[in-house]
N, C-alpha and C positions, 0 to 999 in steps of 0.2 A: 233839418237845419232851420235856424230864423232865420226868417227873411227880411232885411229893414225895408226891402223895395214895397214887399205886400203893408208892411205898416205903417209906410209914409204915405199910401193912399187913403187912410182910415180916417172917417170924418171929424174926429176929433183934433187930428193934427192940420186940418186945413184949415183952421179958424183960430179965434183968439179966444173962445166961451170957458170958462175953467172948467176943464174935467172932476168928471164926479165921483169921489174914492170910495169905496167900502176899506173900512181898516181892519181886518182879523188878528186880533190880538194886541189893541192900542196902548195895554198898560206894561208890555214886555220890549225889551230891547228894539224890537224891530219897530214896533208900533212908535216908542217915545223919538226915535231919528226922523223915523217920517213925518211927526206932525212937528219936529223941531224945521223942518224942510220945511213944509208946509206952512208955516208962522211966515219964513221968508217970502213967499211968491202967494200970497191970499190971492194978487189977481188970476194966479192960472190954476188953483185948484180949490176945491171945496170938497171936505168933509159930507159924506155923504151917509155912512154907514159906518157906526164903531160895536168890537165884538172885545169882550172882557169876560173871566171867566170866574177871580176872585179878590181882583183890585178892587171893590165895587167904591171908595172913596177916592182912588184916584179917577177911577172912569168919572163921577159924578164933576168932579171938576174940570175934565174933559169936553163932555157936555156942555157946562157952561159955558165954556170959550166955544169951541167948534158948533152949535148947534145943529148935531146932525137928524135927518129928517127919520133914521132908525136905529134902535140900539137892540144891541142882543147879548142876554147874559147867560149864568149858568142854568137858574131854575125859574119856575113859574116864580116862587116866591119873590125875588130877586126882583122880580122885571116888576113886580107888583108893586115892592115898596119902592123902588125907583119912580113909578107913573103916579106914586103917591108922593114925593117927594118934590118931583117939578109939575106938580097940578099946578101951581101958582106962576108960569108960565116963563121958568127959569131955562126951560130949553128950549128946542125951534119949537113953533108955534100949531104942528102939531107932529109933536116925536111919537114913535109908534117904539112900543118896548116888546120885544120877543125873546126868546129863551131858547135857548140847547142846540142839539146838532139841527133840526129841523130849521129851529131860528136863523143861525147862519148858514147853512143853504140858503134861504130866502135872502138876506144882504149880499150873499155873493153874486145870485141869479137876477135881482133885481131892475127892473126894465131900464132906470135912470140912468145907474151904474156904467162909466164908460172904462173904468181900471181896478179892479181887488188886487192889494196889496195882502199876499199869503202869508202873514207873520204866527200862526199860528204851530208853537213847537210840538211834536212827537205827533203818532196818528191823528192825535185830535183835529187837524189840519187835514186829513184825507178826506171828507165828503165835500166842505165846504167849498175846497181848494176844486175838488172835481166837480162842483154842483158849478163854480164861473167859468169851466173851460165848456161843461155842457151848454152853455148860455152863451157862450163864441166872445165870452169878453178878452180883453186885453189884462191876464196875470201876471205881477213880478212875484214872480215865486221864491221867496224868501226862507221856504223850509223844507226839507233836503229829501221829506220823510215819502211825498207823495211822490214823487218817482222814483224814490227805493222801494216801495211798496210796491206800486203800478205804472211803472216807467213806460211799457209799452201800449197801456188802455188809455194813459193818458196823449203819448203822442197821435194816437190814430184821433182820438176823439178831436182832438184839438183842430187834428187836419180835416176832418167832417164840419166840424162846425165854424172854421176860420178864426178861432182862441188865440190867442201868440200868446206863447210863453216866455215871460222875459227872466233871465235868471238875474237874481239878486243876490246871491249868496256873493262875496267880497272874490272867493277866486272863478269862480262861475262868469261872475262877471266882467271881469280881465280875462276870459277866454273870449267872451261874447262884444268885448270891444274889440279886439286882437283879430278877430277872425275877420271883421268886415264883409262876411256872406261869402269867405272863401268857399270852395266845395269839397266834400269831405274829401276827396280822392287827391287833393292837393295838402293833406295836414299830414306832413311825417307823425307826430305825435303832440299830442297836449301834455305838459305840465303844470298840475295843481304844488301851490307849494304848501308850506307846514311851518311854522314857525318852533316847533318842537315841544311848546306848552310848559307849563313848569318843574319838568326832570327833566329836559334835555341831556341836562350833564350829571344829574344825580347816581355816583356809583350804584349799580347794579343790586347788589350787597345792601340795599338800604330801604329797597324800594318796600317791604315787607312794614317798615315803619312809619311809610306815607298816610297825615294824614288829612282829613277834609278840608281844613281850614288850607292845608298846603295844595290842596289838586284845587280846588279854588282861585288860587289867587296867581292868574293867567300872566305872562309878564310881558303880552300887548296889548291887548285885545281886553275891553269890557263888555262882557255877553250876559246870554241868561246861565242859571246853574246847571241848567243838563248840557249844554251844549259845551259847556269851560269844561268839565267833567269828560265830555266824547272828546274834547283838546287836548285832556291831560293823558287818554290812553292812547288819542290819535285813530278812532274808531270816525269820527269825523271826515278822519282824507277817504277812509274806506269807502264810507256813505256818500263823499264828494266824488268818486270814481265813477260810483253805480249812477247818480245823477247827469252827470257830464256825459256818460256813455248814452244816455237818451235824449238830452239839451241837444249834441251835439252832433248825433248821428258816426259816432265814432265808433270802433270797436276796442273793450277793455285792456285787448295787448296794446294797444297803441294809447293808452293813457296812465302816466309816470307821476309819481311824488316825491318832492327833494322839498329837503329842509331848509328854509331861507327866514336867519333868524330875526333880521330887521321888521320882520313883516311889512318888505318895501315894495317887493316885486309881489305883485298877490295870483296872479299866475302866467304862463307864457305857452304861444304855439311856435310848438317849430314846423317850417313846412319843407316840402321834397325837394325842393332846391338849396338847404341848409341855413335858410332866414329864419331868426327866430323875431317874434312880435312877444315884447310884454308890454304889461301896466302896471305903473307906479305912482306912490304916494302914501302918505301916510295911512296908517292904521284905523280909518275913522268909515265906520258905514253909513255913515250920510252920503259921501260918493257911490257906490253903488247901486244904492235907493233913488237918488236925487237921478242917475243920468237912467233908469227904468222911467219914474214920474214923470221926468220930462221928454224923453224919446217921441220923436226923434233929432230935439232939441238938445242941448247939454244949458245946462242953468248955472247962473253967474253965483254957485253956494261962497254964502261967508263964510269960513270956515281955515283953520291954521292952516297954512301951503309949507308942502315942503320945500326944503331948500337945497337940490345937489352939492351945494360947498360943502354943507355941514357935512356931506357923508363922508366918512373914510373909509370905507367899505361894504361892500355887500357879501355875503357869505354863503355859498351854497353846500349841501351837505347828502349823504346817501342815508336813509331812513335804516335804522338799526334795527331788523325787525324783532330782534329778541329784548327788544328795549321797547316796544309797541309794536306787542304782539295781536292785538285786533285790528291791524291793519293786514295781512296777509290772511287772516282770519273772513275780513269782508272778500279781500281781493277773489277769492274762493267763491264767497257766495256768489258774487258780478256774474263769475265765469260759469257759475255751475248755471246760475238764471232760474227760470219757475218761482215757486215758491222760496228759494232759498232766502233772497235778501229780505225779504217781509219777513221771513222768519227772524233772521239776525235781527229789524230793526225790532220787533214786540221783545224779545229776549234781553237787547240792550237794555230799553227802555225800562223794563223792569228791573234789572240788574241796577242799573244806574240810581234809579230811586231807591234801591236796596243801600244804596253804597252814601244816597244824600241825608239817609234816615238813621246812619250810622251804624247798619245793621250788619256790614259786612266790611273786611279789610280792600284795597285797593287792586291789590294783585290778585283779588279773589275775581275782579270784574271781569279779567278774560278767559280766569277756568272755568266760567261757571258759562263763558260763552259759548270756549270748546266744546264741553260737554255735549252743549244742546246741538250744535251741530255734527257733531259724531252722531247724536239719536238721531238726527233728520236724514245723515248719511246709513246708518243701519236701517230705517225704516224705509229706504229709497231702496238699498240692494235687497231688501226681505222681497218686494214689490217686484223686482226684477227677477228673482229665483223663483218668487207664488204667483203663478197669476191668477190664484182666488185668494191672494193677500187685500186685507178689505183699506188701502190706502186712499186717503181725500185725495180728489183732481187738485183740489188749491194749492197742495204740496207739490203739482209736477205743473202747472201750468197758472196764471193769474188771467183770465177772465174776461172777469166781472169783480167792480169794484168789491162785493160779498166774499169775492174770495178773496182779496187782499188782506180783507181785515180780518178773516178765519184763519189763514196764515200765519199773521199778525199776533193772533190769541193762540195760536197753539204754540209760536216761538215764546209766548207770555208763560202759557200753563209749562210749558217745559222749564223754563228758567224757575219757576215757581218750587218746582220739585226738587230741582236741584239746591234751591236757598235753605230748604228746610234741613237739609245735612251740612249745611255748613257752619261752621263753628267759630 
C-alpha cells in the first residue's frame, strides 16, 4: 500500500525548491499533459531530463523551451545530430545527449532527479521505470506495462529502496485518492471503471467490419494509438486489474469492472462497512498527473471544471464479456500469475501493432490472444505431466527483471506464429 504519511516526510516536500523531473516519453500523451502542467507552476518544477524516441522535431522544440540538463534518444546517431544542432547553445548550457535503454536508465537513476514521470508505452518502459525505483526515487507510474510484467519485483524492490510508487494512470489514481492509506483488510473491493470505448453499442454482427480508423476514434478520451486500441477491445481494464492488484496490495477477486460511460467517475472503493469513495471530473489527464507532481500538495490546475448541474446522469453498466473478450482473457492471466501476464502483455503488443499496420481484422486481436495463451496453458500442463519437460522458470515465476522481458518475448514470438496463418 502507499503511504502519503512515509512521502510527506520526503525532503522535497518540506521546502519550496522546484522538484527535478526526468520526463520518459515527453513527445507522447503522457509527456505533452505534463509539461502543459508544468508551463503552469515553473516555480515548483523543472525540467530536468526528457526521453523521446522518434519525435525528434518536437523534442528539439522541447528543449528549447524547458532546457533540460539531459536528453535521451533513440540511437547513437540521434543524440549526435541533436548535440550538433544546439552546439550553438540553444539548449541548457551544458545538455548532455544519451541514447537507448542504457540512456534512460541513466535519467531515470540520476542523482539530481527528485520525481520520473514513467510515460513510456509498452515494455519499452520496463528497465527505465525499474532502473528509478532501484534508485529509491519518487515514480508516477503512468504505464500500466511494468507491473503487469513484474508487479511483484517491483513492489519488493521499491520497499528496499524506499521508491513510492505513485499511480498515474486516470482510474489508478481515483483509487489512490479514494483510499487515503485505508488498509487493505478494510477494502470490500475496488472498482476500476470502462467507459466502453468505441463499440460499446455496436451490434455484435458487425464487429467483423470494424475498422482502424473506427477503433481509433475513442469517444472520451485522447490518448496514444496503442492504448485507444487496448480501449476499443478493453484488454486495458485487464492490464488495469493486474496493476491495481500490486498498487494496491489487493487480491484479483476483490477487484471489479463496470462500464461508466460518462467517463465521470474514473474509479471507486467500496469498503466493509458498504461506504463507497469515488472521483470525479472530467475526462482530462492533467488531473491525475498534476495531483502525483504535486503530492502531497494538490495544485490550483487551470483547467475546464466540471459542473454537476450539467449532469443528468451517470450510467453504470455490467461489462459484456463476449463483446470484450480480452478482458476475461487477462482476468485469467491476473489469476493464474507467474509468467502469464508478461506473456499476455508481449502477445498484445504485437497483436496490436499487427492490427495498427493494418495487417490484421479487429476481432482477429483476441483470437490470436486466445491462442497464445492456450500454448502457454499446454506448455504449463506438459511441465506438470514431464518433469524432464525442458520448460523456462520465466513461464512459472518472474524473478528477475530478465525474466520479465523473456516472457515478454516469448508471448511476442508466440503471437508472431500465430499472425503468419492469419488471413
Amino acid at each position: 500500500m502507499i503511504s502519503s504519511e512515509s512521502l510527506s516526510n520526503s525532503p522535497e516536500t518540506q521546502n519550496s525548491v522546484q522538484k527535478k523531473i526526468t520526463l520518459l516519453g515527453s513527445t507522447g500523451s503522457i509527456g505533452l499533459n505534463t509539461l502543459d502542467i508544468i508551463r503552469q507552476f515553473p516555480q515548483k518544477f523543472r525540467i530536468e531530463a526528457l526521453s523521446c524516441r522518434n519525435s525528434i522535431e518536437s523534442l528539439s522544440e522541447q528543449i528549447k523551451e524547458f532546457k533540460p540538463r539531459l536528453v535521451c534518444v533513440d540511437t547513437a546517431k540521434q543524440a549526435s545530430e541533436l548535440r550538433e544542432s544546439f552546439r550553438n547553445g540553444n539548449s541548457g548550457p551544458e545538455t548532455e545527449f544519451v541514447w537507448s535503454t542504457e540512456g534512460l536508465k541513466q535519467i531515470s537513476s540520476d542523482p539530481e532527479v527528485d520525481l520520473v514521470v514513467a510515460g513510456i508505452v509498452g515494455a519499452a518502459g520496463l528497465e527505465p521505470t525499474f532502473a528509478a525505483v532501484e534508485a529509491g526515487k519518487i515514480v508516477a507510474v503512468a504505464n500500466k506495462e511494468p507491473l503487469v510484467m513484474a508487479g511483484e519485483l517491483f513492489i519488493q524492490t521499491a520497499k528496499k529502496t524506499g521508491a513510492k510508487l505513485l499511480p498515474t494512470d486516470s482510474e489508478h489514481n481515483a483509487i489512490f485518492q479514494a483510499l487515503h492509506d485505508e488498509p487493505p483488510e478494510r477494502i470490500a473491493r475496488l472498482i476500476l471503471t470502462a467507459s466502453g470505448g468505441p463499440f460499446r453499442d455496436l451490434p455484435l454482427d458487425e464487429f467483423e467490419k470494424i475498422t482502424l480508423a473506427e477503433a481509433l476514434n475513442h469517444p472520451n478520451w485522447e490518448m496514444g494509438r496503442k492504448i485507444t486500441i487496448d480501449s476499443a477491445t478493453m484488454m486495458n481494464k485487464g492490464l488495469e486489474i493486474i496493476e491495481a492488484h500490486w498498487l494496491f496490495n489487493t487480491p484479483v477477486d476483490k477487484i471489479d469492472v463496470l462500464m461508466q460511460r460518462e467517463s465521470i467517475i474514473h474509479s471507486m472503493v467500496e469498503f466493509i462497512d458498504g461506504s463507497f469513495l469515488a472521483q470525479m471530473g472530467l475526462p482530462d489527464m492533467r488531473v491525475p498527473i498534476a495531483y502525483c507532481l504535486g503530492w502531497p500538495e494538490r495544485l490550483p490546475l487551470k483547467i475546464p471544471r466540471l459542473d454537476p448541474v450539467s449532469l443528468n446522469a451517470l450510467h453504470f453498466e455490467a461489462i459484456d464479456e463476449q463483446r470484450f473478450p480480452c478482458l476475461p482473457l487477462s482476468l485469467k492471466a491476473a489469476k493464474q500469475g507467474g509468467g502469464a501476464p508478461a506473456v499476455l502483455n508481449g502477445a498484445n503488443e504485437k497483436v496490436v501493432a499487427a492490427f495498427l499496420n493494418e495487417e490484421i481484422r479487429f476481432v482477429d486481436i483476441a483470437k490470436i490472444l486466445a491462442s497464445v495463451m492456450q500454448d502457454l496453458d499446454e506448455t504449463l500442463q506438459q511441465t506438470a505431466q514431464d518433469s524432464l519437460a525442458d520448460i523456462p522458470d520465466f513461464l512459472l515465476k518472474i524473478k528477475t527483471l530478465e525474466d520479465a522481458l523473456q516472457a515478454d518475448q516469448w508471448g511476442r514470438e508466440q503471437a508472431g506464429k500465430v499472425l503468419k496463418h492469419v488471413h
